[in-house]
C-alpha positions as CSV (number, residue, x, y, z in Angstrom):
1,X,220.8,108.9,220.9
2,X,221.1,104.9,221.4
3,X,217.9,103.4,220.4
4,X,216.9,100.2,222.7
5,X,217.8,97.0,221.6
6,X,213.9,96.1,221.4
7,X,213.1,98.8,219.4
8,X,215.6,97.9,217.0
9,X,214.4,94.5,216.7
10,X,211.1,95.4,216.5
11,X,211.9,97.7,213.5
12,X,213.9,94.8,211.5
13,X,210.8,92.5,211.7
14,X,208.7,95.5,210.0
15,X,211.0,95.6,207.0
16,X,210.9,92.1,206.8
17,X,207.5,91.5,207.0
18,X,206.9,94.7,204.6
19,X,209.5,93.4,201.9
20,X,207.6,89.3,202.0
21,X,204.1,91.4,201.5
22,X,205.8,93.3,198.5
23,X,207.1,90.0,196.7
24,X,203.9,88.3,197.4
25,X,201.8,91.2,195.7
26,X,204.0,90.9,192.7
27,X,204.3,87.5,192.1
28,X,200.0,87.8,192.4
29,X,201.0,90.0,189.3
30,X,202.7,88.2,187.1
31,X,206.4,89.2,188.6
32,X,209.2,87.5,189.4
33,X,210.1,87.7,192.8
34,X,213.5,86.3,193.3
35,X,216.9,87.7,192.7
36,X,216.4,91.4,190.7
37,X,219.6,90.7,188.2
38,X,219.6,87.0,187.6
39,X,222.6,85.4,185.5
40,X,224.1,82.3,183.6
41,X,222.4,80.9,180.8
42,X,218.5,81.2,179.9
43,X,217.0,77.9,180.2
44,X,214.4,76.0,177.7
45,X,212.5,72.9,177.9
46,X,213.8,70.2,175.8
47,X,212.6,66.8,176.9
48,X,209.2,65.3,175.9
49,X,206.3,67.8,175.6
50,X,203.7,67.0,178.2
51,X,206.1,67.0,181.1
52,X,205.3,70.7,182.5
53,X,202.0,72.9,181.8
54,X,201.1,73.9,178.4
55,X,198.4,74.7,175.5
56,X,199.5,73.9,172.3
57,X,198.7,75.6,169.3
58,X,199.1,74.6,165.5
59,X,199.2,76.8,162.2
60,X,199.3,76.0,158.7
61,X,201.5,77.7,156.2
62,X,199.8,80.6,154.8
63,X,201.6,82.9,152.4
64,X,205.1,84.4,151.9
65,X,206.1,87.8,150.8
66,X,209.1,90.5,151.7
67,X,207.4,91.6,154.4
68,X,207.8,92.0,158.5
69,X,205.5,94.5,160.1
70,X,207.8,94.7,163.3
71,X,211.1,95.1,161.7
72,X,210.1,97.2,158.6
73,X,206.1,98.1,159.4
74,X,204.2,99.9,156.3
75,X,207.4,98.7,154.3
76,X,206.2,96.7,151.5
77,X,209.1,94.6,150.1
78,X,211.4,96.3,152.1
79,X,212.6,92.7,154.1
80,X,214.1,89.4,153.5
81,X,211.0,86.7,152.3
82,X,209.2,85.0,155.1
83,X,207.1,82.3,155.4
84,X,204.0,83.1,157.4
85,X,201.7,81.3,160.2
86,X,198.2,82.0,161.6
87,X,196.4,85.4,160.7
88,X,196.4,85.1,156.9
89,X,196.1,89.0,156.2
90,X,199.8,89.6,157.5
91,X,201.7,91.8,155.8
92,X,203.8,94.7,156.1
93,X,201.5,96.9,157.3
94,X,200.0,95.0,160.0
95,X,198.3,96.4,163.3
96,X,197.3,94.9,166.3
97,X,193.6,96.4,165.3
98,X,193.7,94.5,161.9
99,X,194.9,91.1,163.1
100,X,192.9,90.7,166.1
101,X,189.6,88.9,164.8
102,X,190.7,87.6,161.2
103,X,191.2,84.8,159.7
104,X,193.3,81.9,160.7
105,X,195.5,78.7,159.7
106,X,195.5,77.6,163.5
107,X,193.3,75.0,165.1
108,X,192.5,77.2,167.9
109,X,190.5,79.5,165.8
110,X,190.4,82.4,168.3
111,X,194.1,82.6,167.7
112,X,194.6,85.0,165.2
113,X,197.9,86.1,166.1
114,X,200.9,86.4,163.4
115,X,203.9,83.8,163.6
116,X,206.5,84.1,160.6
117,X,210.0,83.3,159.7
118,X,212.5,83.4,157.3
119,X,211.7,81.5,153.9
120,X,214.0,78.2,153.8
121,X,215.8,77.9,150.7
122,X,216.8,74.7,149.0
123,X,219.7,75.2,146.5
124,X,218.0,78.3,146.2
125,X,214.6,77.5,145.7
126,X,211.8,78.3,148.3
127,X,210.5,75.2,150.3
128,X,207.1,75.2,151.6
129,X,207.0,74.7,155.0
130,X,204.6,71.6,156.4
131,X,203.2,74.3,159.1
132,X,204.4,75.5,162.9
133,X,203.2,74.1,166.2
134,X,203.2,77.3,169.0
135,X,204.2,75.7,172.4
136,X,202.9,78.1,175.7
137,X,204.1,77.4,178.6
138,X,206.0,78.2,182.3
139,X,209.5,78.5,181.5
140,X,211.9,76.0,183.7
141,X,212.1,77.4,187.1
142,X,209.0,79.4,186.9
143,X,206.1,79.4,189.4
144,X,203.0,79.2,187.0
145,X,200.7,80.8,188.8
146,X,202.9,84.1,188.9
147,X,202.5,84.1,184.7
148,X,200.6,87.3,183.4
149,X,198.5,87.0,180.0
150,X,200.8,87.7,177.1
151,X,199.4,91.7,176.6
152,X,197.8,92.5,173.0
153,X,199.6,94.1,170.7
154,X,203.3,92.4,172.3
155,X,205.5,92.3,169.2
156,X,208.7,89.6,169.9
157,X,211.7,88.3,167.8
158,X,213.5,85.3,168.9
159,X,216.5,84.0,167.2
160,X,219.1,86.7,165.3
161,X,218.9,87.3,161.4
162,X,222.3,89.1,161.9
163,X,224.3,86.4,163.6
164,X,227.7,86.2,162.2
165,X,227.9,82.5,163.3
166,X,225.7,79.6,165.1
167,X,223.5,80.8,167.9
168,X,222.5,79.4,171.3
169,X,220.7,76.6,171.6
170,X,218.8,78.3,173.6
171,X,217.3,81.0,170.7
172,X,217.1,79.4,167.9
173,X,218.2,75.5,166.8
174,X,217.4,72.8,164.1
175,X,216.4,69.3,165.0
176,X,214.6,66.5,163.0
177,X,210.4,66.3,164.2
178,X,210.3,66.3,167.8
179,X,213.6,65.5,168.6
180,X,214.9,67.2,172.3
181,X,218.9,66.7,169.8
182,X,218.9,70.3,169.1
183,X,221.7,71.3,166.9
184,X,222.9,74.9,165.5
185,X,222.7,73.8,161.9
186,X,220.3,71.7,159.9
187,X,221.0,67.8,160.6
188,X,220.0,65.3,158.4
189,X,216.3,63.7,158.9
190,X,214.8,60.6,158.6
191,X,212.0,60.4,156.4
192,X,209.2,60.0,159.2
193,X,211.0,63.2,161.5
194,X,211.7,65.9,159.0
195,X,213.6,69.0,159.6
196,X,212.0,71.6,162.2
197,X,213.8,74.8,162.6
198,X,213.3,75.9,167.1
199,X,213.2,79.0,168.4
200,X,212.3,79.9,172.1
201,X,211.0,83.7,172.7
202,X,211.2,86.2,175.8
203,X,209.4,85.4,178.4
204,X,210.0,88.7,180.7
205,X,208.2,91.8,179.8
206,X,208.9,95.0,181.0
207,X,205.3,95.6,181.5
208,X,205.4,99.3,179.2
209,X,206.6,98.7,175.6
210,X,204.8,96.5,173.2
211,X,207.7,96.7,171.3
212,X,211.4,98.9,171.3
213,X,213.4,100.3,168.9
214,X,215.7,97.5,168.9
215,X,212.6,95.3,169.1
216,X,214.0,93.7,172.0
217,X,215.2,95.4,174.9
218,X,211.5,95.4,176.0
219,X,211.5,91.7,176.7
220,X,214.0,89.3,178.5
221,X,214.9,85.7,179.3
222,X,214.2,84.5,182.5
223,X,216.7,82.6,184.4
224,X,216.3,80.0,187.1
225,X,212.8,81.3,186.9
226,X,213.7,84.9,188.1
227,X,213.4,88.0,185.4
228,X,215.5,91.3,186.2
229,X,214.1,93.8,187.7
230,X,213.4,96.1,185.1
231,X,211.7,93.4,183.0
232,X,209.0,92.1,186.1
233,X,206.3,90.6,184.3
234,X,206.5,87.2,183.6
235,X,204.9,85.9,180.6
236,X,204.4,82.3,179.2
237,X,207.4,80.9,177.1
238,X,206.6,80.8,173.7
239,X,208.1,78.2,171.5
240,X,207.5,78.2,167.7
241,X,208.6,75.0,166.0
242,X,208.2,75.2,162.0
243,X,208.1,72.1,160.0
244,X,209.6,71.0,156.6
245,X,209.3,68.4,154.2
246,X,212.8,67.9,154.2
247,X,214.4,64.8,155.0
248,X,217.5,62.1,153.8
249,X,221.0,63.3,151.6
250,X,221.7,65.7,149.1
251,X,220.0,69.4,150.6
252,X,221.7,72.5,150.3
253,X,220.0,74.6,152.9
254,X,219.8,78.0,153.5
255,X,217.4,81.1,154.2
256,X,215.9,83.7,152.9
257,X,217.9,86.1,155.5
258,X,221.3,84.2,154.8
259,X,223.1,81.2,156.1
260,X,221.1,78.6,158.1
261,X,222.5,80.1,161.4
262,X,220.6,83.3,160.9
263,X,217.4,81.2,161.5
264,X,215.0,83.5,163.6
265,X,210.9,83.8,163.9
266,X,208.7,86.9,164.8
267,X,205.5,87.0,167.1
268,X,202.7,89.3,166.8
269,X,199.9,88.8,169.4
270,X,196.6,89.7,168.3
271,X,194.9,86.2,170.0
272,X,191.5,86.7,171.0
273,X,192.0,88.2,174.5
274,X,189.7,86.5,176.7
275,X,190.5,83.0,175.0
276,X,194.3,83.7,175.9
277,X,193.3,84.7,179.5
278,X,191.4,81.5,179.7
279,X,193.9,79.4,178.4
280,X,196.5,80.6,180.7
281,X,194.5,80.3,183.5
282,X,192.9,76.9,183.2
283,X,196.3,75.2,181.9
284,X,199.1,77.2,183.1
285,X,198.1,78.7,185.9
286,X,196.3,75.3,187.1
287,X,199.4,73.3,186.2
288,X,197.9,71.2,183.6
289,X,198.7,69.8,180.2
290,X,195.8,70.7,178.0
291,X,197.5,69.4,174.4
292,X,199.8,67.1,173.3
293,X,201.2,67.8,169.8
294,X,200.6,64.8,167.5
295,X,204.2,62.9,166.5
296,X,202.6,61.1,163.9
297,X,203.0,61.9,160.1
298,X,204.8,64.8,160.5
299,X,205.8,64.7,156.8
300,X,202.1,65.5,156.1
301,X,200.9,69.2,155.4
302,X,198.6,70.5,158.2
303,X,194.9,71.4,156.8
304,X,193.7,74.6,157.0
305,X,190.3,75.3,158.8
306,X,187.6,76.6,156.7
């Protein structure tokens, strides 16, 4: 039976209109609502901070051990040594229910999440790291007010302690202070920009998992500012910058979990959940640069709050 040409017309406007209600509704929900299977290359920011919407978030060093509740939970010793940031009760047998509300190295103190990465090694010998600055914000190409609140308990690796040779840029990357040079192995540093080790997390979640036995395949990077389908939720881009006193000639770097291409950092959220909420809607979602990261003396050890 031939259907009249209005009819048919009238029906391709109602899928139409039906699909635009369905991608407005998710973006409402933190989702990306552009092309379901993005591809090319994940992109960062890498010019001067300040430049798109952020909160800024910086943690003193707080203690190293063999420990990584994500890769090797209620495994005491079991892993490489890290270096670790924020919550100072970390350890291998850390839970979102004994993070959440301890104590903390950052300046924000409601965030008591746990940052960590491996230990940098100096001829061999441990260096203490100066401290990490956490940068939050809308990845390039993202619409800020489609970002969800990073859920509790999301446990993220960015960078790869296995990698046979120099990573993307894109992961993980050295550069001296807050130099936008990133390069995939240490560079040499003035005195007044030391070494930072870079890495950039997921910012697509797949709105289940908190974490996956791979401990990634329940996150993803956006592209363009479009996440795949099976990963809708789009989250604030997370980049951890950790800071060394290292600086001039005659360094022998390497880490804890092998050659300085292995470089890699772990995120545990257990921030205070309203305070994250907050933040991401009064800066990010708003469009607004709440903090700047200080430049100056870099080769000065953060303070600890009391």
């Amino acid at each position: 039976m031939r259907r009249h040409p209005l009819l048919l017309v009238a029906a391709v406007l109602a899928v139409i209109a039906a699909t635009a209600v369905t991608m407005a509704v998710a973006g409402r929900n933190g989702s990306a609502t552009a092309d379901p299977f993005p591809t090319g290359t994940p992109t960062i920011h890498t010019g001067p901070q300040g430049t798109v919407a952020q909160f800024v978030v910086k943690c003193a060093y707080s203690h190293s051990g063999p420990n990584d509740p994500i890769v090797h939970p209620n495994m005491t010793g079991m892993s490489h040594r890290h270096d670790f940031f924020g919550n100072r009760t970390t350890d291998a047998s850390s839970t979102v229910d004994s993070l959440v509300g301890g104590p903390t190295t950052c300046n924000q103190r409601l965030d008591t999440a746990a940052y960590w990465a491996p230990s940098l090694l100096d001829h061999g010998e441990p260096v203490t790291p100066l401290g990490v600055v956490a940068y939050y914000r809308p990845a390039p190409g993202v619409d800020p007010t489609t970002l969800a609140t990073i859920p509790a308990g999301l446990m993220m690796i960015a960078g790869d302690s296995m990698a046979q040779g120099p990573q993307p840029i894109e992961d993980a990357a050295w550069t001296c202070g807050s130099s936008s040079d990133l390069q995939t192995a240490p560079p040499t540093c003035p005195p007044d920009a030391p070494l930072r080790a870079r890495m950039t997390f997921a910012d697509c979640w797949d709105g289940k998992h908190l974490d996956a036995a791979d401990h990634r395949s329940h996150v993803a990077r956006s592209i363009d500012g479009r996440c795949p389908r099976d990963h809708p939720v789009v989250i604030p881009q997370l980049t951890l910058s950790v800071r060394y006193p290292v600086s001039g000639e005659g360094h022998e770097l390497s880490l804890a979990s092998g050659p300085s291409y292995t470089v890699h950092a772990d995120f545990f959220n257990a921030w205070d959940e309203h305070e994250l909420t907050s933040q991401v809607d009064l800066c990010l979602h708003r469009g607004v640069v709440c903090s700047v990261a200080s430049n100056r003396a870099e080769d000065e050890p953060q303070h600890m709050p009391t």
